[in-house]
Each structure stands twice: as C-alpha cells, then as structure tokens.
SETORRO-61515 format. One record per residue: residue number from 1; residue in one letter; x, y, z of N, C-alpha, C, O in turn. Coordinates in pm, whole numbers, plus 50000, padded with zeros to 5 digits. Layout:
<rs>
     i   aa     n.u     n.v     n.w    ca.u    ca.v    ca.w     c.u     c.v     c.w     o.u     o.v     o.w
   NUM    a       X       Y       Z       X       Y       Z       X       Y       Z       X       Y       Z
...
</rs>
This chain:
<rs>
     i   aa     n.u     n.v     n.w    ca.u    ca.v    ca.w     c.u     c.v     c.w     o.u     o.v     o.w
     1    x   58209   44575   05881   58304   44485   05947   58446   44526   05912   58472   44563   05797
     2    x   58514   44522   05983   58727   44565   05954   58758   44416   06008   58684   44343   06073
     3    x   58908   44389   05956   58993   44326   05977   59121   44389   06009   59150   44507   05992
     4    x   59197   44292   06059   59350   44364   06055   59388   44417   05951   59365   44345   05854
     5    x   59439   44520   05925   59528   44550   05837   59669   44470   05797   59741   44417   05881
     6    x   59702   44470   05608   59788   44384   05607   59752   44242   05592   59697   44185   05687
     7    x   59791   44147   05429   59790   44076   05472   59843   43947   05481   59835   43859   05397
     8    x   59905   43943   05602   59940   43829   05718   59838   43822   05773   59842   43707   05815
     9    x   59741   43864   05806   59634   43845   05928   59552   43740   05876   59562   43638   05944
    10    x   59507   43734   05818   59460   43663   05732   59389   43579   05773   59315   43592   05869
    11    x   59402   43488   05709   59356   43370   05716   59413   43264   05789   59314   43213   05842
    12    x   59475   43223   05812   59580   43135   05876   59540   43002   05921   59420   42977   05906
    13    x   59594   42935   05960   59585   42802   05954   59531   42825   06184   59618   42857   06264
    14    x   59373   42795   06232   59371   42837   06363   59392   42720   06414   59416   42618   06350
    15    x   59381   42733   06576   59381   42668   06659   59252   42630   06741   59193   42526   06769
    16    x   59236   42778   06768   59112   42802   06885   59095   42942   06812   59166   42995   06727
    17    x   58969   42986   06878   58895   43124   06879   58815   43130   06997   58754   43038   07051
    18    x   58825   43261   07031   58713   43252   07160   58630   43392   07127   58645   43513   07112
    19    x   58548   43304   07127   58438   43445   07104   58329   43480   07218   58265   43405   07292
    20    x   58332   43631   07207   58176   43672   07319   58172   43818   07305   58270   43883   07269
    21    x   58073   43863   07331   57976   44008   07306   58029   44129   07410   57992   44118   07527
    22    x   58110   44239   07376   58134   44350   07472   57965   44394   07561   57851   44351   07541
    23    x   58006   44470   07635   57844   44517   07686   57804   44606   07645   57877   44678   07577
    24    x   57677   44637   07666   57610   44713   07584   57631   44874   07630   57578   44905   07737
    25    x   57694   44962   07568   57714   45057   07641   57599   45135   07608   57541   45131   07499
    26    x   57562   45219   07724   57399   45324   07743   57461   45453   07714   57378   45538   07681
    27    x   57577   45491   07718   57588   45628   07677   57588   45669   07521   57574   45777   07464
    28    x   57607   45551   07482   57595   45545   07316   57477   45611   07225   57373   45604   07291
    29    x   57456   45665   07115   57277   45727   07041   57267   45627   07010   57346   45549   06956
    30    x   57116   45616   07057   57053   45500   06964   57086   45438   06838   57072   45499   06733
    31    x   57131   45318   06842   57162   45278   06642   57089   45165   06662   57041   45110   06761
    32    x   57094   45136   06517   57028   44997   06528   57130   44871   06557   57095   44754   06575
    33    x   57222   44907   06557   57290   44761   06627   57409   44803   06713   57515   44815   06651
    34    x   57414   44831   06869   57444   44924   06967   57601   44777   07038   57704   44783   07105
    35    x   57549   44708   06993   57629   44550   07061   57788   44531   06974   57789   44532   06851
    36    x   57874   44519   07029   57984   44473   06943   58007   44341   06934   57992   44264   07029
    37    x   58056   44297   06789   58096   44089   06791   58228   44118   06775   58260   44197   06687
    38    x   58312   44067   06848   58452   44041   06794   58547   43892   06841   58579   43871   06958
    39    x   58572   43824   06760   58653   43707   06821   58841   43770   06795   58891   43838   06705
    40    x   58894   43717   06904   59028   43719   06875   59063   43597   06851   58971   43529   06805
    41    x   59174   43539   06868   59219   43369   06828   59359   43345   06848   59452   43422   06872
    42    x   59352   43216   06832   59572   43206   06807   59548   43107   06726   59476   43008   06739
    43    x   59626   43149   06627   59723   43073   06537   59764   42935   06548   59738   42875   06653
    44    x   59846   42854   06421   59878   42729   06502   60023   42711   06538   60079   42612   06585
    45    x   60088   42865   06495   60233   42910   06538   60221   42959   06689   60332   42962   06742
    46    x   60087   43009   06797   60075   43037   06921   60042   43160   06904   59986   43215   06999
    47    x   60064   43237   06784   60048   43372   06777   59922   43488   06828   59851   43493   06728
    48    x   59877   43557   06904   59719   43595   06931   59708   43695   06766   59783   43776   06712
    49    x   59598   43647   06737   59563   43762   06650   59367   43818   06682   59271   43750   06718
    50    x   59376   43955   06651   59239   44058   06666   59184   44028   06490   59242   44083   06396
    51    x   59060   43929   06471   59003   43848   06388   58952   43982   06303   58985   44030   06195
    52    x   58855   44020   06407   58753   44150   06315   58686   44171   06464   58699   44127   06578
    53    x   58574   44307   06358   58508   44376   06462   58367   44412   06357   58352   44448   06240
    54    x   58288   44383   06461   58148   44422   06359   58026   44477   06492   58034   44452   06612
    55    x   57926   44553   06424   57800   44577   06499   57725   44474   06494   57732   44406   06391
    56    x   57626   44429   06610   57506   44360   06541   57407   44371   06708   57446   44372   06824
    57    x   57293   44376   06657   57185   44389   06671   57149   44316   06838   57100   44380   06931
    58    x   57180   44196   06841   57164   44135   06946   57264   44012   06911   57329   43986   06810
    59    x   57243   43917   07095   57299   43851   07097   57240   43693   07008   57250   43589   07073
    60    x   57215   43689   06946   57086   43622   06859   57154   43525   06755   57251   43555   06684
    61    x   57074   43380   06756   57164   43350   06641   57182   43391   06490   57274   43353   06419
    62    x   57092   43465   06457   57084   43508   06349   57246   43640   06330   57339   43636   06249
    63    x   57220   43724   06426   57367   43831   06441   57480   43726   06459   57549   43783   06375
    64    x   57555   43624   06495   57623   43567   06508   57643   43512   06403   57756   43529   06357
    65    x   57536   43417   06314   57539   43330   06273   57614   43448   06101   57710   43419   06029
    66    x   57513   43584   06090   57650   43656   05993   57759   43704   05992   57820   43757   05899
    67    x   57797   43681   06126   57924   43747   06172   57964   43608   06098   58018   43599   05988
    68    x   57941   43545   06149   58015   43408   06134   58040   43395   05995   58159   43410   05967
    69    x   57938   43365   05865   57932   43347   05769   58021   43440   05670   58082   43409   05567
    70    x   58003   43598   05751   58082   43649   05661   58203   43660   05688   58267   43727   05607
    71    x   58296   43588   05834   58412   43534   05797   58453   43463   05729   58560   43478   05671
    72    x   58361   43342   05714   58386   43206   05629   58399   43282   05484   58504   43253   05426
    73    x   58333   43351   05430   58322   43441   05274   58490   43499   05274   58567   43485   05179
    74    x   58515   43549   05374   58651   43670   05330   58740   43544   05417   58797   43605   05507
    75    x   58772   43412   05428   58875   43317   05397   58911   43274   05510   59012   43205   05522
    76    x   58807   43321   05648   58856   43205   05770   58872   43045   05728   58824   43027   05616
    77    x   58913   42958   05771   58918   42817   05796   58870   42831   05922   58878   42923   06003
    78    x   58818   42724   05925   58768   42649   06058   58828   42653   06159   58948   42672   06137
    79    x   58797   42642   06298   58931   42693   06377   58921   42560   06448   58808   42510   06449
    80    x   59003   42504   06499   59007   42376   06600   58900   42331   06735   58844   42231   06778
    81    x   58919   42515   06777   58835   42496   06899   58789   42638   06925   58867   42733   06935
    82    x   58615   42651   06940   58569   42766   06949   58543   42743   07123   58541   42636   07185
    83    x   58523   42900   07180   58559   42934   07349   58438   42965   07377   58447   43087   07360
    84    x   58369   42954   07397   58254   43047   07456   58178   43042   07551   58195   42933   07605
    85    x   58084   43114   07615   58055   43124   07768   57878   43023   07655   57861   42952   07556
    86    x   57793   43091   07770   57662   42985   07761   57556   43065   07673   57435   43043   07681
    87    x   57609   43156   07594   57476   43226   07553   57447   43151   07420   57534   43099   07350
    88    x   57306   43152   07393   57235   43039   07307   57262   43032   07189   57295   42933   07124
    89    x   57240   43207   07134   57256   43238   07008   57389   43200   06951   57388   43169   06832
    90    x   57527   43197   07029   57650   43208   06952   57633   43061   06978   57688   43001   06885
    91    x   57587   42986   07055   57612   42848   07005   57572   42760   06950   57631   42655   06923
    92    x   57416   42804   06913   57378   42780   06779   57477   42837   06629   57512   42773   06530
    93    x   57493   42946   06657   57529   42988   06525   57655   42912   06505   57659   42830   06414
    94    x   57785   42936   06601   57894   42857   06577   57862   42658   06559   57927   42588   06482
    95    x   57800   42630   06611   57745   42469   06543   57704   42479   06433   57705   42376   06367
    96    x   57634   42648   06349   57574   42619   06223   57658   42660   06113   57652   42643   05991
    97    x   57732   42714   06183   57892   42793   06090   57997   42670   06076   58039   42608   05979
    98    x   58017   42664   06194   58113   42578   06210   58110   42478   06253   58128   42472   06375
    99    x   58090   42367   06186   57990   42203   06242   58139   42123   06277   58156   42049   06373
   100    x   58230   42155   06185   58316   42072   06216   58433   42120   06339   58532   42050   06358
   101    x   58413   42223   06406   58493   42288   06496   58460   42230   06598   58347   42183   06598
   102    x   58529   42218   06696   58536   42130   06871   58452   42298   06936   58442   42411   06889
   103    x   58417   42251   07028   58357   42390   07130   58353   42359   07260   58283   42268   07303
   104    x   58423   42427   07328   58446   42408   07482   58370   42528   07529   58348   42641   07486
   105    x   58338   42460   07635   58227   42590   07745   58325   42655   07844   58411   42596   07909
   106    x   58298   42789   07845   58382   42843   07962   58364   42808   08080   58258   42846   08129
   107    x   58469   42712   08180   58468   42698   08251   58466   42747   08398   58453   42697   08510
   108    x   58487   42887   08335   58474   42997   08465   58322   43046   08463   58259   43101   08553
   109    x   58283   43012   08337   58117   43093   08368   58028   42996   08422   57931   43028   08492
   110    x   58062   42860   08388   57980   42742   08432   57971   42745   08592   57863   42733   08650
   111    x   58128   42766   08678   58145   42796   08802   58024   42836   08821   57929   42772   08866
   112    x   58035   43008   08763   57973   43096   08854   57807   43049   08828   57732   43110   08904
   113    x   57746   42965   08746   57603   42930   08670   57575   42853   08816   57477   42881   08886
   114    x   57682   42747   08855   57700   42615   08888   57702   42692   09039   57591   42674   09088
   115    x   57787   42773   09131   57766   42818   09233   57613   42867   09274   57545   42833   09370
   116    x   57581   42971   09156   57468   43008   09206   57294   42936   09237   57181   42976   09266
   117    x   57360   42815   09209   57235   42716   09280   57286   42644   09406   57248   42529   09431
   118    x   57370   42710   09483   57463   42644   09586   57449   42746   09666   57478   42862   09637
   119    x   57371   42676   09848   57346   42804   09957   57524   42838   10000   57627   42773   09978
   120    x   57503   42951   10058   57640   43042   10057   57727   42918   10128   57835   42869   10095
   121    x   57611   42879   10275   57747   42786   10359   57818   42647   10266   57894   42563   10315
   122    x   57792   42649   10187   57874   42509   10108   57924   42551   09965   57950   42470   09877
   123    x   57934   42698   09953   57982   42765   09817   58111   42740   09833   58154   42749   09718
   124    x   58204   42713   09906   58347   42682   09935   58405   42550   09901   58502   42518   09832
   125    x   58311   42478   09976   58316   42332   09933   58284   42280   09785   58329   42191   09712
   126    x   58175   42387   09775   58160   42315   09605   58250   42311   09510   58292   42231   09426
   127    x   58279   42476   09562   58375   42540   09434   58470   42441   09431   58499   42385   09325
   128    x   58534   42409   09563   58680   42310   09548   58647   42170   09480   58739   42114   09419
   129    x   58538   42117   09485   58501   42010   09417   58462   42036   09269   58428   41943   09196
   130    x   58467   42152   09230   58430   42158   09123   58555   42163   08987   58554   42117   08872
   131    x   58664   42245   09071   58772   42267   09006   58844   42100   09053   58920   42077   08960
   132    x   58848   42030   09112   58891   41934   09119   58874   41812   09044   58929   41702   09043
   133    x   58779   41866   08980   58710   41783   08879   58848   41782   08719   58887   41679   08663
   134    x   58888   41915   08687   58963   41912   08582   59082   41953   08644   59153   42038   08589
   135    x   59107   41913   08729   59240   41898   08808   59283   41766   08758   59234   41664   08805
   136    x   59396   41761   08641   59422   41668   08532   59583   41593   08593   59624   41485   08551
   137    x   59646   41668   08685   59798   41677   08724   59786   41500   08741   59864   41429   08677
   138    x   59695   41447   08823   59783   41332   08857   59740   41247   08747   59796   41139   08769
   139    x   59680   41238   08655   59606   41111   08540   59737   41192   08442   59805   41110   08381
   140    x   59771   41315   08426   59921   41339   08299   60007   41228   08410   60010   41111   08373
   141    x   60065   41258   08524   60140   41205   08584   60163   41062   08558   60269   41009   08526
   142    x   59984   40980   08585   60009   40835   08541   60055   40822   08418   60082   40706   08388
   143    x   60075   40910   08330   60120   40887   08209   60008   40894   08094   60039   40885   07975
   144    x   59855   40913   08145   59757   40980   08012   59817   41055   07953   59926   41093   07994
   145    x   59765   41100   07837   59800   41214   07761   59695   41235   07691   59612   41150   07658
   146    x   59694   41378   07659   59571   41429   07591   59487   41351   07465   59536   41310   07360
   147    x   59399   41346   07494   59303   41271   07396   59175   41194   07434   59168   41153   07550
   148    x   59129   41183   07395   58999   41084   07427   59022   41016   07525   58918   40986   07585
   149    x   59141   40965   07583   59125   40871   07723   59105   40991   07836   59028   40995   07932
   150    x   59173   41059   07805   59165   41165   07910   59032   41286   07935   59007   41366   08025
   151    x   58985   41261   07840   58831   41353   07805   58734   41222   07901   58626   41240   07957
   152    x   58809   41102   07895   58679   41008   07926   58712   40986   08098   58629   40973   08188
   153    x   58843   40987   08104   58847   40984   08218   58785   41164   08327   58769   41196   08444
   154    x   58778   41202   08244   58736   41326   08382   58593   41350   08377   58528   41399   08469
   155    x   58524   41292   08205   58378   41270   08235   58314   41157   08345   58202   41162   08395
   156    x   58422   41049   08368   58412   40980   08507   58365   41071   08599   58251   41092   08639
   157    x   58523   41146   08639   58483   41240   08830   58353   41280   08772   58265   41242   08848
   158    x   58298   41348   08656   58202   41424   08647   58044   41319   08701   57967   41357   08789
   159    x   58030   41212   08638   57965   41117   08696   58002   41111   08864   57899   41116   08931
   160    x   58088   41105   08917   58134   41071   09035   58086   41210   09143   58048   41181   09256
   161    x   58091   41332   09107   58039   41415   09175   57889   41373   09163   57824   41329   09257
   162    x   57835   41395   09020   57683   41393   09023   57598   41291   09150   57492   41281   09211
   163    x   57740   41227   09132   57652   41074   09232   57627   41124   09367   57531   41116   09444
   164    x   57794   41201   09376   57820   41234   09568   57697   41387   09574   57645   41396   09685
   165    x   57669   41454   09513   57584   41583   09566   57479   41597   09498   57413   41700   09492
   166    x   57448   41462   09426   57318   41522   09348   57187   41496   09404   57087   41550   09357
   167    x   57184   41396   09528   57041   41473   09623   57092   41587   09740   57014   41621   09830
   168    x   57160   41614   09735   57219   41754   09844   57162   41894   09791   57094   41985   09839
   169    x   57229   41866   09658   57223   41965   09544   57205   41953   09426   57301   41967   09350
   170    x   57047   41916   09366   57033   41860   09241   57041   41982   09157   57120   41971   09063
   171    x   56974   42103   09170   56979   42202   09089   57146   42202   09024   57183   42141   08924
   172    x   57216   42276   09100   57373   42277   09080   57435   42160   08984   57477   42173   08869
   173    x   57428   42048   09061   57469   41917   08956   57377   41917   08855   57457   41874   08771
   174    x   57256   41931   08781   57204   41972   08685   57273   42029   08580   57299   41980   08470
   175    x   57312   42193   08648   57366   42260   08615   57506   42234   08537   57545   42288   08433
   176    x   57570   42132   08621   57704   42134   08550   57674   42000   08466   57783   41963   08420
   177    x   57551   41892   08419   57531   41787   08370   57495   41872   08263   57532   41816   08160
   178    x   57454   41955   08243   57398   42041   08100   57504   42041   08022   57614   42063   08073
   179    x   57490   42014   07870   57621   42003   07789   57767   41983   07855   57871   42042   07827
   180    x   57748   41895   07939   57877   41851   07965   57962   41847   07884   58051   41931   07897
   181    x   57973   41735   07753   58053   41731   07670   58145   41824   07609   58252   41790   07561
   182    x   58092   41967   07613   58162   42027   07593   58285   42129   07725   58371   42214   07703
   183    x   58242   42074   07837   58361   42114   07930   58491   42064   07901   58585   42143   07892
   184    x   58510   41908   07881   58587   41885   07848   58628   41839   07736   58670   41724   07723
   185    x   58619   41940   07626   58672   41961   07452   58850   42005   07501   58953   41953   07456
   186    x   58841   42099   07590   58990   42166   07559   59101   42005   07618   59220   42032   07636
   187    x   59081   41934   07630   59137   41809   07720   59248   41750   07591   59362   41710   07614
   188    x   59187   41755   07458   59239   41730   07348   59327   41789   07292   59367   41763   07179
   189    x   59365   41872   07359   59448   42008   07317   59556   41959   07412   59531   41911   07523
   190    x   59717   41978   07343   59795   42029   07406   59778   42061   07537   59682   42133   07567
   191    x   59869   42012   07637   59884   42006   07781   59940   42142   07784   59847   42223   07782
   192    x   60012   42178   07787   60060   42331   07786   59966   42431   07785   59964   42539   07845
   193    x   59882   42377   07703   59724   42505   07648   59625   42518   07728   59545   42611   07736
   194    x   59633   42398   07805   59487   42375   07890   59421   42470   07975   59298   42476   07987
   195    x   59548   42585   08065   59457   42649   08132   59444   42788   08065   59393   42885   08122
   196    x   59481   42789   07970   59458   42924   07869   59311   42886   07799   59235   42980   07777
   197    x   59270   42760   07767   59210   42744   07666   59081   42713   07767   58990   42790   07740
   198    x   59057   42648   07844   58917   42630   07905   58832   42726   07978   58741   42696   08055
   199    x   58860   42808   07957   58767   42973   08002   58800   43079   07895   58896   43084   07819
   200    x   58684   43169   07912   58690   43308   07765   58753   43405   07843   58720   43515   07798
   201    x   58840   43420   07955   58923   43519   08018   59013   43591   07898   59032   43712   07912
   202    x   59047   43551   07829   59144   43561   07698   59080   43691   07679   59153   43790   07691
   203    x   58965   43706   07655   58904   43853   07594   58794   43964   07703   58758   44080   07683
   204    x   58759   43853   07843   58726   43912   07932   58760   44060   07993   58702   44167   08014
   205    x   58920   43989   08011   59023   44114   08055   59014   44228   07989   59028   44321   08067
   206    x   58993   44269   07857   58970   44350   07731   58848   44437   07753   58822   44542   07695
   207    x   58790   44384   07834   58634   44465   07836   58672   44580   07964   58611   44683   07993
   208    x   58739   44549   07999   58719   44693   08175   58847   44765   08095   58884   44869   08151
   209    x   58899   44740   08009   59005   44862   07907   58903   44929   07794   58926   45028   07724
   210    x   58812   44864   07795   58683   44925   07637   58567   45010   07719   58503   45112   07696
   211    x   58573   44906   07838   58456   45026   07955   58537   45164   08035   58489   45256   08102
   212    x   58661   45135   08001   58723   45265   08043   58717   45384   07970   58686   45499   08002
   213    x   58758   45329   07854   58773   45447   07756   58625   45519   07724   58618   45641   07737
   214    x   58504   45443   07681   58417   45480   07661   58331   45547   07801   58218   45594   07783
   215    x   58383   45548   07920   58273   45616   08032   58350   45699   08029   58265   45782   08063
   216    x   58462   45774   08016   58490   45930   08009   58425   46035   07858   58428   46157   07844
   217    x   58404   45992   07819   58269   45981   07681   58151   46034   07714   58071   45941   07706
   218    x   58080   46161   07755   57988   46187   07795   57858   46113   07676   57766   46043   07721
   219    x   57870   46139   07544   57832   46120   07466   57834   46072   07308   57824   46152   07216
   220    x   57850   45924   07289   57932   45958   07119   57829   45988   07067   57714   45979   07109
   221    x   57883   46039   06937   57743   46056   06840   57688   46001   06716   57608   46050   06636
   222    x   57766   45859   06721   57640   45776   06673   57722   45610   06665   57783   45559   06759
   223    x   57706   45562   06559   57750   45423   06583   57914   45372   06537   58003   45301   06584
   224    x   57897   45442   06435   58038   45469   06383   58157   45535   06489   58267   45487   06512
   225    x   58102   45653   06543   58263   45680   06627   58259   45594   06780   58330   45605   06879
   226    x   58151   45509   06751   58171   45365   06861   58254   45237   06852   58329   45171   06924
   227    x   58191   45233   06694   58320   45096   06622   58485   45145   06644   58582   45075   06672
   228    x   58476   45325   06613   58613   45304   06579   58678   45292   06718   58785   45233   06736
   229    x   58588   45369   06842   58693   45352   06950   58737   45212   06985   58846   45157   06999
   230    x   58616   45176   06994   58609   45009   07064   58727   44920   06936   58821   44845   06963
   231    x   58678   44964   06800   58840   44874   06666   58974   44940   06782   59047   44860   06838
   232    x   58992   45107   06807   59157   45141   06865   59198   45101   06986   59317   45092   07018
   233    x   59081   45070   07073   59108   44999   07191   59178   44852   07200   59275   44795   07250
   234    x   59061   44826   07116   59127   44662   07135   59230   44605   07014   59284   44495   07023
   235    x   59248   44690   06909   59356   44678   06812   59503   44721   06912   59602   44648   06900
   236    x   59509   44825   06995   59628   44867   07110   59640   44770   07192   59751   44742   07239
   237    x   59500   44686   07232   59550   44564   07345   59556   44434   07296   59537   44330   07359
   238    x   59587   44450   07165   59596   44277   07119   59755   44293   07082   59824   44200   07040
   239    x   59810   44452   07109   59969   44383   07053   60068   44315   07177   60184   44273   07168
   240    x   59940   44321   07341   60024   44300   07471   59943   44135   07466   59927   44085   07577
   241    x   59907   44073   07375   59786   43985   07421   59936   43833   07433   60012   43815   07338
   242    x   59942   43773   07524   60034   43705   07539   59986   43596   07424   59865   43575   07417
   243    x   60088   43513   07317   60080   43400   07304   60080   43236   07386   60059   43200   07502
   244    x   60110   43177   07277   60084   43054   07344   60228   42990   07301   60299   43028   07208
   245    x   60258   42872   07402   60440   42817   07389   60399   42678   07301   60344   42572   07329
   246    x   60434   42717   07227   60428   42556   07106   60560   42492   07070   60664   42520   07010
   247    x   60511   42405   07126   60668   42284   07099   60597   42202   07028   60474   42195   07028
   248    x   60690   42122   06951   60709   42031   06853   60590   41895   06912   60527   41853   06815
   249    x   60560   41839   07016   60495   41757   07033   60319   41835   07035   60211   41778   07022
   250    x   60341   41935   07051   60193   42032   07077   60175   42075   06921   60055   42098   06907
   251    x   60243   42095   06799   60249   42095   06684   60163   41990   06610   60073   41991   06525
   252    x   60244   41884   06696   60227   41722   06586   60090   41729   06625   60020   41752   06527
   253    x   60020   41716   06742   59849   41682   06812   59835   41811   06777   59808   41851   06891
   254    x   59832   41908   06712   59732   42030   06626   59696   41991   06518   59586   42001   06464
   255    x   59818   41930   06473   59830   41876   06284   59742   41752   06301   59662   41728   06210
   256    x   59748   41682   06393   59662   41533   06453   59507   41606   06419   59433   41591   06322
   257    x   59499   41652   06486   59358   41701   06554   59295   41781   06416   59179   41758   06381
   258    x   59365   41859   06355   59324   41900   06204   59279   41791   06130   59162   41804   06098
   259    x   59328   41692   06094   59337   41625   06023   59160   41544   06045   59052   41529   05987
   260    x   59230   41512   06167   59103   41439   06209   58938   41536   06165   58855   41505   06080
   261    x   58936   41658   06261   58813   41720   06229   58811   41803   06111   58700   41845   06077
   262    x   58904   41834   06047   58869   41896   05970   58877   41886   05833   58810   41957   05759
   263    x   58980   41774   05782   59080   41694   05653   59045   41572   05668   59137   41510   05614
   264    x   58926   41452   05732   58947   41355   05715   58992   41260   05600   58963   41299   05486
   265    x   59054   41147   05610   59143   41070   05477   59022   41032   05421   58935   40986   05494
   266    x   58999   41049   05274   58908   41025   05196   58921   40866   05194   59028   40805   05184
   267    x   58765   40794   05210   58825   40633   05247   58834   40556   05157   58733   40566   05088
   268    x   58922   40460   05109   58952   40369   04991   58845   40287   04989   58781   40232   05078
   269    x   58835   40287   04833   58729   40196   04813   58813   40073   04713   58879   40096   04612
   270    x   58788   39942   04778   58818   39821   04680   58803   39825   04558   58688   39840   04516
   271    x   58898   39813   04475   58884   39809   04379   58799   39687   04296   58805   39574   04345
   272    x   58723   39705   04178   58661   39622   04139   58753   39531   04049   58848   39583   03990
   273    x   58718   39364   04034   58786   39280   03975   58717   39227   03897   58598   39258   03896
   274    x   58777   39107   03784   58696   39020   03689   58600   38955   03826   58483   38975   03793
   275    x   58602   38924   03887   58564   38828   03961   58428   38855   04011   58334   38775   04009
   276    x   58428   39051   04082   58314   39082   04120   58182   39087   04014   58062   39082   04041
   277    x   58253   39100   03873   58130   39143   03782   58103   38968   03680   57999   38941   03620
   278    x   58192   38901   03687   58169   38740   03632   58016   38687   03665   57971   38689   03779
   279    x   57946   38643   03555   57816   38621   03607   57880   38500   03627   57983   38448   03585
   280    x   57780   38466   03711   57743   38322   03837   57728   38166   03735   57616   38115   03731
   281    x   57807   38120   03683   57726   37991   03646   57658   37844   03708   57704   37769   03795
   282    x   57562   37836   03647   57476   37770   03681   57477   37577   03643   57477   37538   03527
   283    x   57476   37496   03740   57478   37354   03709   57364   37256   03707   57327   37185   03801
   284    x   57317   37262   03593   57210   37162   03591   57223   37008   03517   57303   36965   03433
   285    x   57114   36949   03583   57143   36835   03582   57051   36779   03438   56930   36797   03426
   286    x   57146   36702   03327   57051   36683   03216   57046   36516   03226   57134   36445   03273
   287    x   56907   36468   03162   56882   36344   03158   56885   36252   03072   56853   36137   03103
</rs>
C-alpha cells in the first residue's frame, strides 16, 4: 500500500471519501491481486486529497474490509460521508470499518440500476421523474435547510413516486426502494456540496485517463510496474482534482455533523446525594 508523500497528507480531519474499484485490466500477467482499491477524499478545508493505493484480490468484503482497516492502523479518522456505487463487498466492509460514517449511494449508478428495469418508450419520462425527486431548489427556497427535515422531506416524493409508478413499474420502483436511506445521506451536507457529493463521478472521470495509459502497454510484466503506473497516473490527476467552496456556514454544519456522528457529548449523569443513599425509615405503631 503507498500514501502521499509528505506529511500533510495525512490524516486530516475528512469530510467525505468516495471510494470504488478501477477495472480490471487483461493485458496485465497474472498476479494474485490484478484489481486496484483507491479512495480519494476532501478535507474539511475543501481540499481533494489521493488517500492511498493498494492491490487486492477482488471486489469482496474481506479485500475492502483490509484496505479499510489498514487505513484506520496508519491514522485515518472517520470520514463524514463515504460515496459509493452498489457493490456489496465495499458496503459491507465500509459499515464494518466505519459504523459511525454516513454513506450515500451513487446516485448516478442507481439511475442507470433504476432505468434498466424501465421499457425504452418511458426511459425519458422516468429518468425526469427520477432526478426530480432530489431536485431540492424549491424546499431550500421555502427556507429548509440541510438536515433531517430535508432528508425527510424528499423521502416523501420518494414515497410519492413509489405510489404514482409502482403498478406500471414495480421492478424499477423496487429498485430505487432498495436502501433508500442512503440516497439521501448527502442532504445533510452543506448545500453548496450537494451535487459534487451524491454520485462517485469524483473518481469515475480518473478511470478513461488510467485506461489510457495502460492500453498503449502491450504488456506489463507483473504487478508491481501496474501499481506504479496506475500510483503516477492518478497521483498527476489529483493535482487538477477541483476542490470544494467552504464558507463559514458549511464549516459550522461539518463541525455540527462531526460532533454529532462521530464525538458525541458524553451524557451527564446526576449526581448522587445524602438523600439518594438515606435508608427509608419506617413508622410503626406501638401499643
């Protein structure tokens, strides 16, 4: 496993992480673990940082679940909010790593899960009902603001579609009723963040720059001069990786939101008095 070099990279106080699996490249020699794990993240200054890079075996919770662990060993903290598309293993492992972290489902992969139980002539219509669903503009407008009212209000529309297409199209509405809860995690986050944060595009983009370099590659020769291309590739494209705009009210609801999942206030306990431990006396009646 590598990390950044230097250290600032560190450890840092996160926000989010989004994690998911490069593809499996076939021109590669056989190794025993041919798959790359890498999460990138931001900071709670907005900053993007390239976490690490490791081999592993499959997409499995067990490969995840040490990626995971052996961040927690070399001094991650918990991150606010983990990204990830629908595969089983990383979301077991990140619930078993990280219990106290929020986890939002990529909302662009759910689309495409959620389209493909939808015949072509009403793939138009759905889609627009689907994104309309976390189409948040007019409930900020009434004056919501991020937090639990607003997570509850869009699990409403979500009820509200199920109702309007779910004998049209039960498969599909199924589809998007499956772990709901976690579609709308990023809702809690900073308004500014929202459409950065509810899909794994963040590291998507990264993969047709890692499938470039490696298909002019007739052949590497073995697993090692795979890590290092795929570490120089994406160590070169995390210094263009845009941050995130943090103002002072998007600060305070990070520090909020820490606190809450991850620092809760240890709870006071009453103190004990003469009074609680005074035995009870007793009045009887003599004759």
């Amino acid at each position: 496993m590598s990390s950044l070099p230097g250290p600032s990279v560190a450890w840092t106080t996160w926000s989010w992480i989004t994690c998911s699996w490069t593809p499996r490249c076939s021109r590669c020699t056989p190794a025993p673990a041919p798959n790359r794990c890498w999460p990138p993240g931001i900071t709670t200054t907005g900053a993007p940082v390239f976490v690490a890079l490791a081999a592993g075996g499959s997409e499995s919770r067990d490969a995840w679940g040490d990626f995971l662990d052996e961040l927690t060993k070399r001094g991650l903290r918990p991150p606010l909010l983990v990204i990830c598309d629908g595969a089983a293993g990383l979301i077991n492992a990140a619930e078993s790593s990280l219990p106290r972290s929020l986890r939002q489902r990529c909302l662009i992969h759910r689309c495409r899960n959620y389209l493909a139980k939808v015949p072509a002539e009403a793939q138009q219509e759905m889609r627009d009902a689907y994104w309309a669903i976390f189409d948040t503009e007019d409930l900020l407008a009434a004056g919501m603001s991020p937090g639990p009212d607003l997570v509850a209000a869009v699990q409403r529309r979500i009820d509200a579609f199920a109702a309007q297409y779910g004998r049209a199209f039960p498969s599909a509405v199924k589809c998007l009723l499956s772990d709901r809860e976690q579609l709308t995690s990023y809702l809690r986050f900073p308004v500014e963040h929202h459409r950065r944060i509810r899909h794994s595009n963040f590291i998507e983009r990264t993969f047709g720059e890692t499938r470039r370099r490696v298909k002019v590659i007739g052949r590497l020769p073995g697993e090692a001069s795979c890590l290092n291309l795929v570490w120089a590739v994406l160590d070169r494209a995390s210094r263009g990786w845009r941050g995130m705009t943090m103002t002072p009210t998007g600060t305070r609801l990070l520090a909020d939101l820490r606190r809450q999942l991850l620092g809760p206030p240890t709870p006071i306990r009453r103190p004990k008095t003469d009074t609680d431990t005074a035995p009870t006396e007793t009045v009887g009646a003599v004759a």
